[in-house]
C-alpha positions in Angstrom: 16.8 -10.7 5.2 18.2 -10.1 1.7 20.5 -7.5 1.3 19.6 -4.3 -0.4 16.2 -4.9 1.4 15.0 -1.4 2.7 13.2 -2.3 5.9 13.2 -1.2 9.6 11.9 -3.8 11.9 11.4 -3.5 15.5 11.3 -6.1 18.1 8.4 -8.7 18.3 7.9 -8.4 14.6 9.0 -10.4 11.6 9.1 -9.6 8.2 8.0 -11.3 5.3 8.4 -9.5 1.4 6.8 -11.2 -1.7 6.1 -9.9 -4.8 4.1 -10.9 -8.0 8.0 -11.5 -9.9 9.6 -13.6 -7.1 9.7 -15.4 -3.7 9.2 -14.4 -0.1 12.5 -14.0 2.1 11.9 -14.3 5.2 13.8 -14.6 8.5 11.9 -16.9 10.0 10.4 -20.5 8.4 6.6 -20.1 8.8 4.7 -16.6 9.9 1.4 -17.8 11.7 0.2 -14.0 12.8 0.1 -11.7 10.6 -0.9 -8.8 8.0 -0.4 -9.9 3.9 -0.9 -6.1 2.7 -1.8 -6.0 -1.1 -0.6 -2.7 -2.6 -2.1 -2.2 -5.7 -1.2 1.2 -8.2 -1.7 3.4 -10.8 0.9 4.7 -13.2 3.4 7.2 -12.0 4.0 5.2 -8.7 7.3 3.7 -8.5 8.1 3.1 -5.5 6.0 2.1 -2.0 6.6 2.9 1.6 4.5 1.2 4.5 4.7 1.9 8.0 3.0 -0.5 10.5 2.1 1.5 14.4 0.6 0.5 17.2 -0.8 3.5 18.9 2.5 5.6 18.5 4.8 3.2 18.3 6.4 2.4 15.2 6.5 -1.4 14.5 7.5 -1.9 11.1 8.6 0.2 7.9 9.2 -1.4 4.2 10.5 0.4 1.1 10.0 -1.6 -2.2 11.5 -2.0 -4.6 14.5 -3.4 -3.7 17.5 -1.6 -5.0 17.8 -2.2 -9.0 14.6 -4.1 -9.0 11.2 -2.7 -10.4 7.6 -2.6 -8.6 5.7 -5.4 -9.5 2.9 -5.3 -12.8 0.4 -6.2 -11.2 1.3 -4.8 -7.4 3.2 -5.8 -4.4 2.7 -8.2 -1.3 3.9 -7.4 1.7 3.8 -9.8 4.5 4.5 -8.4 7.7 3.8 -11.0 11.1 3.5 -10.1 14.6 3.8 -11.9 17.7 0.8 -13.6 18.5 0.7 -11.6 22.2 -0.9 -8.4 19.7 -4.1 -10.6 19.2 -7.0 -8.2 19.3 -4.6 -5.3 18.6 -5.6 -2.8 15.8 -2.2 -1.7 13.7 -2.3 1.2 11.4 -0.8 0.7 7.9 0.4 3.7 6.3 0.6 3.5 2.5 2.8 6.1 0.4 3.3 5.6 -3.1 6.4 7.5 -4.4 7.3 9.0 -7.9 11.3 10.0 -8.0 11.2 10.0 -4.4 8.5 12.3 -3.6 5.0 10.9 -1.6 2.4 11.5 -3.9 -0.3 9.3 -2.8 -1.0 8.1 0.7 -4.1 5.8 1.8 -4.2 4.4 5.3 -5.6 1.4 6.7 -6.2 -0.2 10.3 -6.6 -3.6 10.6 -6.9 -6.2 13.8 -4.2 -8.4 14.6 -5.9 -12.3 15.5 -3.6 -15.0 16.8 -2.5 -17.8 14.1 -4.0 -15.3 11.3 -2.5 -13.7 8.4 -5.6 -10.7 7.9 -5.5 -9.6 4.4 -5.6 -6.1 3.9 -5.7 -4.5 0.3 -4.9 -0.5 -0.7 -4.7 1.3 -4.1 -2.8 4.0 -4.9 -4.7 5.7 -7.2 -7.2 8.7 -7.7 -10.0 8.7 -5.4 -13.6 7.8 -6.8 -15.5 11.1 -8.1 -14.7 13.7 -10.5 -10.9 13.5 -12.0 -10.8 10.1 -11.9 -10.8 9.3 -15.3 -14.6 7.4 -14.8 -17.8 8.8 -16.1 -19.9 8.3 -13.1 -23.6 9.5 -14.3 -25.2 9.0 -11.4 -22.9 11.1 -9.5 -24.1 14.4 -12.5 -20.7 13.7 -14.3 -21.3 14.6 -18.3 -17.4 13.6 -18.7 -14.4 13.1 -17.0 -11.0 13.3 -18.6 -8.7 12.0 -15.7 -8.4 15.7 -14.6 -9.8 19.2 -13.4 -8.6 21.4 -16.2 -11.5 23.3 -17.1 -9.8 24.6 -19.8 -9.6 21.4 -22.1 -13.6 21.0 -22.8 -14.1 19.0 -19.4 -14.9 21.3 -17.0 -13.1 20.9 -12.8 -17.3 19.8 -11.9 -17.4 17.3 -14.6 -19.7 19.2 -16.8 -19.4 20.3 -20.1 
């Protein structure tokens, strides 16, 4: 793996990083089974954490960016591949996006491992649909919706006037 790379592997698992501004590194030539995890974010995010379990088990954990480097415009990829006997297996993905450090934002995802298979899996880090989200959603009763709950500044914490 490069070095700098922040990632804990475990046994039976290989893993593959990629992003939008450069090339996978990989410790292995080809990755037949697999998860390619699109982490997608809003602003404020600047760094990603995933950790991949089976059941309790930890299997995989990433940290991007690598030292010095930037997250990715436009998001990250993260390849992770598994040994082909976890066909059938679900894996939970843990998603944290990090501002100076601190988890801010964590979505979650379960996906099911199949044999010569990279299963693509997307997750944003960003506000959850509904009031403070930055939307106008008029079919849910919002009148406005400035990003936040402050009733104070003319949008109230309901999304009403």
């Amino acid at each position: 793996m490069h070095q700098g790379l922040a990632a804990r592997v475990l046994p039976g698992v290989l893993l593959l990083l990629a992003t939008s501004s450069g090339p996978a590194c990989s410790s292995s030539e080809s990755v037949r089974t697999g998860v390619e995890l699109t982490v997608t974010y809003g602003s404020g995010i600047d760094a990603v954490t995933v950790l991949a379990t089976r059941e309790m088990d930890e299997l995989a954990r990433v940290t991007r960016p690598e030292e010095g480097q930037e997250l990715g415009a436009d998001g990250e990829l993260i390849v992770i591949g598994f040994d082909e006997g976890l066909d059938g297996q679900t894996i939970g993905l843990r998603v944290d996006g990090l501002a100076w450090g601190e988890v801010v934002l964590t979505r979650r995802a379960e996906v099911t491992i199949a044999a010569r298979r990279m299963v693509p899996v997307s997750v944003h880090l960003g506000p959850q649909p509904g009031c403070g989200d930055g939307l106008v959603d008029g079919a849910a009763g919002e009148a406005c919706d400035d990003g936040d709950v402050d009733p104070a500044d003319g949008c109230s914490a309901a999304c009403e006037v």
